[in-house]
VEXDREN-2710 file (C-alpha; in Angstrom, 1 decimal):
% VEXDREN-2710
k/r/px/py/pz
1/UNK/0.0/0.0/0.0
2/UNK/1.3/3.4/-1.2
3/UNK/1.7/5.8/1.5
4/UNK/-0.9/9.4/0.5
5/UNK/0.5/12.4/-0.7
6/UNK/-0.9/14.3/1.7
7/UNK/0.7/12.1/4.7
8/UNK/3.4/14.6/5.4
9/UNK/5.4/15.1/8.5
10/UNK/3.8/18.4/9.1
11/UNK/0.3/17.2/9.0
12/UNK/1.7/14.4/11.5
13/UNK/2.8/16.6/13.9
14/UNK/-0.4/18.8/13.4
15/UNK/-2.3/16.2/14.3
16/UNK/-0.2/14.9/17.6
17/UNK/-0.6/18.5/19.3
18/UNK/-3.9/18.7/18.9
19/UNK/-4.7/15.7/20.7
20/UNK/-1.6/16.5/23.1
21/UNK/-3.0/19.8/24.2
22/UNK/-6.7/19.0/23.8
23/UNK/-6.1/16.8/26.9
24/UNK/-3.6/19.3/28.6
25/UNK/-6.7/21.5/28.1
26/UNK/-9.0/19.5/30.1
27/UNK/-6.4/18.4/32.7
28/UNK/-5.2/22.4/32.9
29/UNK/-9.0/23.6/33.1
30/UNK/-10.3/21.4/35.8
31/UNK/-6.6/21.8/37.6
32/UNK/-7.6/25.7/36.7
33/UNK/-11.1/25.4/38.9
34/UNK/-9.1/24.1/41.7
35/UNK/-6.4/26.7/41.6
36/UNK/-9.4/29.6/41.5
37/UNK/-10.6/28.4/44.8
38/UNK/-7.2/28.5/46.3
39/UNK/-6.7/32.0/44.8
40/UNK/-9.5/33.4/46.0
41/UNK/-9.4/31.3/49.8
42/UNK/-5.8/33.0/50.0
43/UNK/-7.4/36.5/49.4
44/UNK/-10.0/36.2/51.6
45/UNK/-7.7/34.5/54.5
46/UNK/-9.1/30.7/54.2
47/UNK/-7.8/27.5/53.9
48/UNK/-9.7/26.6/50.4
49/UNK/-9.8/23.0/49.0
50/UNK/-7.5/21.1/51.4
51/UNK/-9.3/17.5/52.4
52/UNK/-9.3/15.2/49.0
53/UNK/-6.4/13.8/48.2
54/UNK/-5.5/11.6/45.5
55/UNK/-4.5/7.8/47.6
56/UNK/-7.7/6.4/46.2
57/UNK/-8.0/4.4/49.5
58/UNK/-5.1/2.6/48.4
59/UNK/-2.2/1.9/51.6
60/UNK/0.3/2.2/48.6
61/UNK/-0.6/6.4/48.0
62/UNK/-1.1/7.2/51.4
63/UNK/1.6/9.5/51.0
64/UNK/-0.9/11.8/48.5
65/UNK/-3.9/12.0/51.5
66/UNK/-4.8/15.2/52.1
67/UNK/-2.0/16.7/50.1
68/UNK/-3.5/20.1/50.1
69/UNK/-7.0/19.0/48.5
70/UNK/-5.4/17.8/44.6
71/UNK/-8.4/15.8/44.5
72/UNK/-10.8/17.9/44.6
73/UNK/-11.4/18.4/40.7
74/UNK/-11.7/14.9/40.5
75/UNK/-14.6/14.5/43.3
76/UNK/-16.2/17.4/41.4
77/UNK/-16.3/16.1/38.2
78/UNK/-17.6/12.1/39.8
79/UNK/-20.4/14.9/41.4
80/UNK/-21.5/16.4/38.3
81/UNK/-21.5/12.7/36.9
82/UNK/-23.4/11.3/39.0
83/UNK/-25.9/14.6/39.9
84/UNK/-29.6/14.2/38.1
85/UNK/-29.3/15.3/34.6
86/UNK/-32.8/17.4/35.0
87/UNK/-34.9/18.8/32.3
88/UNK/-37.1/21.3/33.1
89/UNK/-40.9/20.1/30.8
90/UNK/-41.6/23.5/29.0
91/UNK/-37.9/24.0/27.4
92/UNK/-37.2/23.2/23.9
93/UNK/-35.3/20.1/24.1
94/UNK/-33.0/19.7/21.6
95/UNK/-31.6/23.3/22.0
96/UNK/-31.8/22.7/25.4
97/UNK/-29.1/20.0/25.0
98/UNK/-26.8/21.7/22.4
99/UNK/-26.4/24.8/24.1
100/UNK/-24.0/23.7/26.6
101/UNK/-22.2/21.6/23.8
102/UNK/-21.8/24.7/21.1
103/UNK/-20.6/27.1/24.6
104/UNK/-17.3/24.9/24.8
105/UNK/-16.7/23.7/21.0
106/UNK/-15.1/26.8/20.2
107/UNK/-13.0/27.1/23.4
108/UNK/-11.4/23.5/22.3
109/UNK/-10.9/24.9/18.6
110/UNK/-9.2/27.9/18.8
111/UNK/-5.9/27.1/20.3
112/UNK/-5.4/24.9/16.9
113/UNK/-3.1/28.0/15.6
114/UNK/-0.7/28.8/18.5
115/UNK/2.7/27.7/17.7
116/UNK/3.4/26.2/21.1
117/UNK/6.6/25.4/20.4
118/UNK/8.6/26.9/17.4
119/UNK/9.9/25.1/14.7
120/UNK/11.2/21.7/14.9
121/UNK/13.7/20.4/12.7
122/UNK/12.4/16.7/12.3
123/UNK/14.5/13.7/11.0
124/UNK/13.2/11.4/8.2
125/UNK/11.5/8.2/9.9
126/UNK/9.2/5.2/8.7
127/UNK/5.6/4.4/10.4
128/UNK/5.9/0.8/11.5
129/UNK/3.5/-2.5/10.2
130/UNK/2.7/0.5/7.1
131/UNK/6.4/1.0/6.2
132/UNK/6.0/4.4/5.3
133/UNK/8.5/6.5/4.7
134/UNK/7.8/10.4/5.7
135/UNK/10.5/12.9/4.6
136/UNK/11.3/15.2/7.7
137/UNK/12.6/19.0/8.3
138/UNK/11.3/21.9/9.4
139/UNK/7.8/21.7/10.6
140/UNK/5.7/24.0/13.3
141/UNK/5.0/22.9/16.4
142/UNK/1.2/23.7/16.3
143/UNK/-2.1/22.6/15.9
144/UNK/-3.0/23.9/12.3
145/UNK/-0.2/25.7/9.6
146/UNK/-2.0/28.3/8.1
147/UNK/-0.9/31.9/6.6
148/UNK/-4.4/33.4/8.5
149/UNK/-3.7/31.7/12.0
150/UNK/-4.9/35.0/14.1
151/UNK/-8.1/35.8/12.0
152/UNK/-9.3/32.4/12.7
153/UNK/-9.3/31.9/16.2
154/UNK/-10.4/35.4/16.6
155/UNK/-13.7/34.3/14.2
156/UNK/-13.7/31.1/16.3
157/UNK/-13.7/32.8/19.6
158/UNK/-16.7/34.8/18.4
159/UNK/-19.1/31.6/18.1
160/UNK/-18.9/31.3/22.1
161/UNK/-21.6/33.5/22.7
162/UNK/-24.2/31.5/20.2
163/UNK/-24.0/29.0/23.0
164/UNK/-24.9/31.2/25.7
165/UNK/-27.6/32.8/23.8
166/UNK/-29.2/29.6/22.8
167/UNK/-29.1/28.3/26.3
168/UNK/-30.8/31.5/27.6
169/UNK/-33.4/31.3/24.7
170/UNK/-34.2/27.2/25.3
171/UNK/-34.4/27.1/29.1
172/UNK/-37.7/29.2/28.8
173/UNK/-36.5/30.7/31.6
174/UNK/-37.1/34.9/32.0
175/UNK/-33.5/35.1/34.3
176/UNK/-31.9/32.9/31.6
177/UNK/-32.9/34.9/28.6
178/UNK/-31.8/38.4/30.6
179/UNK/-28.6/36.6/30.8
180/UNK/-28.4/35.4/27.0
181/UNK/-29.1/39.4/26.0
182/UNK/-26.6/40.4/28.2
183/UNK/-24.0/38.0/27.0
184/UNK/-25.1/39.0/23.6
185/UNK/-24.7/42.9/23.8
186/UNK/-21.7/42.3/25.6
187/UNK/-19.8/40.0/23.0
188/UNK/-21.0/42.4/20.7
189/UNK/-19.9/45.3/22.5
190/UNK/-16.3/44.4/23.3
191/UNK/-15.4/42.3/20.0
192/UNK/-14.6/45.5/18.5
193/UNK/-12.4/46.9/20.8
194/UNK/-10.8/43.6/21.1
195/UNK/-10.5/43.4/16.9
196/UNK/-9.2/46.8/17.6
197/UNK/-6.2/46.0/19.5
198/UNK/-5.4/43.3/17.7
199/UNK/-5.1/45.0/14.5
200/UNK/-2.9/47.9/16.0
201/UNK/-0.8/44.4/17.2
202/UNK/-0.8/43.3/13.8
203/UNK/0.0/46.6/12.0
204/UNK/3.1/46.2/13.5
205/UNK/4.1/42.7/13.1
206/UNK/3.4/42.7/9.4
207/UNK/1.7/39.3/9.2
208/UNK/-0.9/36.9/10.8
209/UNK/1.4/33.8/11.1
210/UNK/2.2/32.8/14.7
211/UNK/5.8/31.9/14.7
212/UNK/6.5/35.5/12.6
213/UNK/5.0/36.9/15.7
214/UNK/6.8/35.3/18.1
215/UNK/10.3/35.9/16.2
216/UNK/9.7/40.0/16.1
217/UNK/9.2/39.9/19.6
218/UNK/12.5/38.2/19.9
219/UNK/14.1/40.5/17.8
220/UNK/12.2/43.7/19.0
221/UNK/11.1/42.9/22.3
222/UNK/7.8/42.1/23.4
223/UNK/4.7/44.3/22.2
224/UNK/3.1/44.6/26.1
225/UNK/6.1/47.4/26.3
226/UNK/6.1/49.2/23.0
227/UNK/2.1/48.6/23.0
228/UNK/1.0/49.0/26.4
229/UNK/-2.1/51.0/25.9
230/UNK/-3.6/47.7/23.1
231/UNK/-2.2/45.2/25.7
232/UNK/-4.8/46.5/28.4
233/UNK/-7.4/47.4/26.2
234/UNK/-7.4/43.5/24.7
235/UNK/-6.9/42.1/28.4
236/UNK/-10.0/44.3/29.2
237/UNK/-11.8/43.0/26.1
238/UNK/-11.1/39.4/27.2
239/UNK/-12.2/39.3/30.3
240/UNK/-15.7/40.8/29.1
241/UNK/-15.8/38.2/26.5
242/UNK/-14.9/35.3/28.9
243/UNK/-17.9/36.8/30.9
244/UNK/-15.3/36.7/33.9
245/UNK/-15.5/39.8/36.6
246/UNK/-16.0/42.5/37.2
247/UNK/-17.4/41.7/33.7
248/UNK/-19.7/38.6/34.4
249/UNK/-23.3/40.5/34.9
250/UNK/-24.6/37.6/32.3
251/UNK/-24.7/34.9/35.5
252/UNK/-25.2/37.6/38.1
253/UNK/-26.4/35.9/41.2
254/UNK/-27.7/38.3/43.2
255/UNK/-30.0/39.7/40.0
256/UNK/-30.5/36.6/37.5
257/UNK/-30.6/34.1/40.1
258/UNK/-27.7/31.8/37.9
259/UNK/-28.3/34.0/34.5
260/UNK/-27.9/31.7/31.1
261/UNK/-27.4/28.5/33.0
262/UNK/-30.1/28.4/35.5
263/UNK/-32.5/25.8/34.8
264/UNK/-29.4/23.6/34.0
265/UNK/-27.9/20.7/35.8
266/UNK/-25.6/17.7/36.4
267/UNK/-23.0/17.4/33.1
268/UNK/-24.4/20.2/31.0
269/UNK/-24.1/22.8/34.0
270/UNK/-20.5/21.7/33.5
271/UNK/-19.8/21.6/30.2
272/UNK/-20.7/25.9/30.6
273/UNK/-18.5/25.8/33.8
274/UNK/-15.6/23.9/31.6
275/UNK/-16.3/26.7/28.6
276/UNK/-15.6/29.4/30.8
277/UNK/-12.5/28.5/31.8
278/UNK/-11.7/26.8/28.1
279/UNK/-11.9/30.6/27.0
280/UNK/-9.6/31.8/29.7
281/UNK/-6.8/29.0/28.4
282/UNK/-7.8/29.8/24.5
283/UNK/-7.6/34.0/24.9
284/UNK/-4.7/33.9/27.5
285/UNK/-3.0/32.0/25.1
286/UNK/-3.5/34.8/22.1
287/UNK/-2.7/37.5/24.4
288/UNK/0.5/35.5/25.3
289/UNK/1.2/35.3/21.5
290/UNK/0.4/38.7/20.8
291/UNK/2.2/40.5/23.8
292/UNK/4.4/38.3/25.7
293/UNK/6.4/36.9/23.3
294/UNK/4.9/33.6/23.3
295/UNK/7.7/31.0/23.9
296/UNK/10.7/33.7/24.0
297/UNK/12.3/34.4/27.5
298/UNK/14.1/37.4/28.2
299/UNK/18.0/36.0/27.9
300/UNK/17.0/33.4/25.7
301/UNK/21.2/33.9/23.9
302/UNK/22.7/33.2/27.1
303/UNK/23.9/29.3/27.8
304/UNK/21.5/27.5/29.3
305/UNK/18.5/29.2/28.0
306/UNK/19.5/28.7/24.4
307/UNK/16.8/26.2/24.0
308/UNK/14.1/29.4/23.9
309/UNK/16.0/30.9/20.7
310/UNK/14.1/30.6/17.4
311/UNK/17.3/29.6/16.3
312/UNK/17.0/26.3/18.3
313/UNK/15.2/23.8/16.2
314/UNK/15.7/20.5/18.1
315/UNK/12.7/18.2/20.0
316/UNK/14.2/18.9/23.5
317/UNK/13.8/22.8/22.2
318/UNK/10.4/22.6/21.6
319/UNK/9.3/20.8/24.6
320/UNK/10.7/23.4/26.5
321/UNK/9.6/26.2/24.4
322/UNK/6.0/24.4/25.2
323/UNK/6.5/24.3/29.0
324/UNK/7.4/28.0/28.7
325/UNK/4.2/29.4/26.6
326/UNK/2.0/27.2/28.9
327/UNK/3.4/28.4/32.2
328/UNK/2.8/32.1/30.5
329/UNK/-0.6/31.5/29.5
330/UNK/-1.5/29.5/33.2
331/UNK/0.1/33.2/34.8
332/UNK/-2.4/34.7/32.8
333/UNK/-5.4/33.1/34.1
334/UNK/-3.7/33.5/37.4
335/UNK/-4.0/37.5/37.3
336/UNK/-7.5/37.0/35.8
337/UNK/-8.1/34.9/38.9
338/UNK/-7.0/37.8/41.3
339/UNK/-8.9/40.5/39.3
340/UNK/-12.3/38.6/39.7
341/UNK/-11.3/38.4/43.6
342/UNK/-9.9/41.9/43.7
343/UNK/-12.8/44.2/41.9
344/UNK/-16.4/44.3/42.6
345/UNK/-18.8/43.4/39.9
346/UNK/-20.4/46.8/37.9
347/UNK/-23.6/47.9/37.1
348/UNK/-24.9/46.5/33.4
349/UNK/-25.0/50.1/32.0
350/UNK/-21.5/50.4/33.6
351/UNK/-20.2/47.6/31.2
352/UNK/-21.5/49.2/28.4
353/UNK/-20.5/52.9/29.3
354/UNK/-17.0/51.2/29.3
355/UNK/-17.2/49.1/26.3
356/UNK/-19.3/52.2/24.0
357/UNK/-17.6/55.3/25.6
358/UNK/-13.9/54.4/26.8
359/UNK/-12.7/51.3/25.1
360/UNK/-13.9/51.7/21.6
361/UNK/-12.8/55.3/20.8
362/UNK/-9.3/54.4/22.5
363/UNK/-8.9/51.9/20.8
364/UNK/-10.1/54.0/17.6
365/UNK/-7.6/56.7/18.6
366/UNK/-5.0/53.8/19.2
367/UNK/-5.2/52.3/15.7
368/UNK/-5.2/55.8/14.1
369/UNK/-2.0/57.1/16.3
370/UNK/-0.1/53.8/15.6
371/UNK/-0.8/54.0/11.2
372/UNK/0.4/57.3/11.4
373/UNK/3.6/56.3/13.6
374/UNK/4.2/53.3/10.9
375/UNK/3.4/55.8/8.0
376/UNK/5.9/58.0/8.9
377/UNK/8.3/54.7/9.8
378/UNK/8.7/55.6/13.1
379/UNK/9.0/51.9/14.5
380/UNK/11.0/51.9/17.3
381/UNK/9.9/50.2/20.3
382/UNK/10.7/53.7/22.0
383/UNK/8.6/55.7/19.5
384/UNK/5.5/53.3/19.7
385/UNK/5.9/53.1/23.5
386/UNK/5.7/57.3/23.2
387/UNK/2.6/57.4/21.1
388/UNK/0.9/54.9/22.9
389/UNK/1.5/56.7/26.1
390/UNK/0.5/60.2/24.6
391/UNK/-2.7/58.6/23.2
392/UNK/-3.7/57.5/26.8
393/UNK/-3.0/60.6/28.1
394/UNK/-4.7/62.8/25.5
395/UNK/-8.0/60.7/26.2
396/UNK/-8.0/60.6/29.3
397/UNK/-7.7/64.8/29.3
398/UNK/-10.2/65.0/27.0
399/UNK/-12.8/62.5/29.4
400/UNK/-12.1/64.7/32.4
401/UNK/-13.3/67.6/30.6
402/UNK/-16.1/66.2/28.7
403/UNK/-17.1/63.6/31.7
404/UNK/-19.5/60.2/31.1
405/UNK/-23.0/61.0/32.2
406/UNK/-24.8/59.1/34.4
407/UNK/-28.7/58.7/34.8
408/UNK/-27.5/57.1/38.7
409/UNK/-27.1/59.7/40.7
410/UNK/-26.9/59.0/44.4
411/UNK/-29.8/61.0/46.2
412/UNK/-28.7/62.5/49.4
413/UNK/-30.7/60.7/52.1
414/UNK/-30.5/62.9/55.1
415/UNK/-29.3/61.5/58.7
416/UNK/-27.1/59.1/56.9
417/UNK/-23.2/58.6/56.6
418/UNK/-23.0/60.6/53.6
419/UNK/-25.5/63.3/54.3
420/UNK/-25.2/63.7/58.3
421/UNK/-27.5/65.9/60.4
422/UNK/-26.3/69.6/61.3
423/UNK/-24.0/68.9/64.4
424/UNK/-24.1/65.4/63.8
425/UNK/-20.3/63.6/64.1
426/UNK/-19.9/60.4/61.9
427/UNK/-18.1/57.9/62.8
428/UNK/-18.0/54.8/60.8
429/UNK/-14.9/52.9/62.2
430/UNK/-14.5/50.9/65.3
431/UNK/-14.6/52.7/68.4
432/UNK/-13.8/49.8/71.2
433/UNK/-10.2/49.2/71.9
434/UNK/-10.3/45.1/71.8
435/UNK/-11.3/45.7/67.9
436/UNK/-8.6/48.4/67.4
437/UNK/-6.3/46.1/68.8
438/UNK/-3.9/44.4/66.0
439/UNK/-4.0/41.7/68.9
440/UNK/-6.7/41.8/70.5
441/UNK/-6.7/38.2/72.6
442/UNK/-3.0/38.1/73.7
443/UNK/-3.9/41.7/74.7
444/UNK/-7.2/41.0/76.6
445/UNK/-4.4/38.1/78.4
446/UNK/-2.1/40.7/79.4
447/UNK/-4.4/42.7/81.4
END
């Protein structure tokens, strides 16, 4: 049997890192669930997750009992097994069902075009029992070759939202659909500022292919310090787009009871819960691309860290260059992690006012500022640092004089903190010495 034309060595190794980081994926996102409630337990001075360990029962593994709660994703995912898969009567059924399943699709297609790991140089070699013979060299390290790499997962991240929408729509659910329309208007809302930044990103690389972007960063440094200003504004866009906080007024608990996913239950409640953070992985890994150098370490000439160079085209080079973009992109959804725990959730209107009245004609301004800059060849990393900076300022000069109106005012209501009574003194901390005491029980022991 004659070995295909098409059987190449690139489309082997296209097809061995997706099904490598597919499961990374799932391992990393239910890992990432784990390492959220940690996160946020450390903020708010708990212990988090710290009773499951992974011994099975078995005398062998005692050694893994307890070992700070690692088996905790895997009790929660045997929970969402093994919870009733419930159907509400009066929701359309079959939408019902693919919602959930067209929310995480995309999240596990777009990373197809991130050149995890360079180039590798790849020797000839012969697939056993078929004794065929594939001619090796250079091949990417990535899921899917293609000259339009960023375009696509950018149109891929966009389908997310049909998910969401449909879920709201089939659960017949008046919470659920508020929390489709808001997911809609939202992805909506901060796709173009996020399209935005990316093409001021891409004006300056030149090109859509990964591994070019990756090798100006190299060569130029990396674009979160000559392009601060489209860094944030895409990090910002993200975040809205992941439905994550201060952004995630879609599930809002305390006004759409569980938003989109409320009438949902047992394995499809997960597969939106898996989504969610399947986005975070997919768009922290294009922001890693895009503005942290991807595989590239600062040093990466000096011996011992030679491995990171483009330059470096051998298998041990790009398992490492791997380990490095993965670590970057798991960061990331680390800082992600601490804004959600950090900043309060906004008002709706809020995440429109900043989407329709701060992000977009920044971003506008952004991409203008930066074609002149390249018009008039001034592509220094020093010159595009300057004009991003003088954009940021000039805007924000121009919104302290023309202001953002707000319908909310907040109504003086008189004997209260913020409107006290003539003669009235306010005092809103502590006032008894045990609670103004850093100590207050070896204190209380001393006296």
């Amino acid at each position: 049997m004659e070995k295909p034309e098409f059987l190449t060595a690139q489309l082997i190794v296209n097809a061995v890192v997706v099904a490598l980081v597919i499961h990374v994926m799932l391992l990393t996102v239910a890992y990432l669930i784990y390492l959220e409630r940690k996160i946020s337990a450390y903020i708010q001075d708990r212990l988090g997750p710290n009773r499951v360990g992974l011994d099975f029962g078995l005398p062998a593994l005692s050694f893994l009992k307890n070992v700070v709660g690692l088996g905790q994703p895997l009790a929660d995912g045997l929970k969402f097994f093994l919870k009733e898969d419930y159907t509400p009567s009066k929701v359309d059924k079959v939408l019902f069902s693919l919602a959930p399943m067209m929310s995480i699709t995309p999240a596990l297609m777009g990373f197809a075009v991130i050149n995890w790991g360079g180039v590798w140089n790849i020797p000839d070699f012969t697939i056993p029992i078929l004794n065929w013979h594939i001619d090796g060299g250079p091949v990417q390290v990535a899921g899917a070759n293609i000259g339009v790499g960023i375009i696509y997962m950018l149109a891929i991240a966009s389908l997310g939202v049909y998910g969401i929408t449909l879920g709201g729509w089939a659960s017949n659910n008046k919470y659920s659909f508020l929390g489709g329309l808001r997911a809609t208007a939202q992805m909506i809302s901060y796709e173009i500022p996020l399209g935005l930044a990316l093409l001021a990103a891409l004006l300056v690389y030149g090109t859509t292919m990964p591994d070019q972007i990756v090798r100006q960063q190299v060569s130029d440094g990396w674009m979160v310090l000559t392009q601060p200003l489209a860094a944030v504004i895409f990090f910002t866009a993200i975040l809205a787009e992941a439905n994550r906080a201060p952004f995630d007024n879609a599930e809002a608990e305390n006004e759409l009871v569980g938003g989109y996913h409320t009438e949902y239950s047992s394995m499809r409640f997960a597969l939106f819960f898996l989504a969610e953070y399947a986005h975070m992985l997919t768009s922290g890994a294009l922001f890693v691309l895009l503005f942290l150098g991807g595989y590239h370490l600062p040093g990466s000439s000096l011996p011992g860290l030679d491995l990171l160079s483009p330059e470096s085209t051998t298998f041990l080079a790009a398992a490492a260059k791997f380990v490095v973009f993965f670590t970057k992109v798991v960061l990331v959804i680390c800082f992600q992690m601490v804004v959600r725990w950090t900043l309060p959730r906004i008002r709706y209107d809020q995440v429109m006012a900043v989407a329709w009245q701060v992000c977009i004609p920044l971003a506008l301004a952004h991409v203008v500022v930066i074609s002149v800059a390249l018009y008039m060849d001034w592509r220094a990393p020093w010159q595009l640092f300057i004009a991003n900076v003088a954009v940021a300022l000039v805007f924000t000069a121009l919104q302290s004089r023309v202001g953002i109106p707000s319908t909310n005012k907040r109504l003086p209501l008189y004997g209260s903190r913020f409107s006290p009574m003539p003669g009235e003194k306010v005092i809103t901390g502590p006032t008894n010495p045990v609670a103004l005491e850093d100590r207050p029980v070896q204190s209380l022991h001393a006296r």
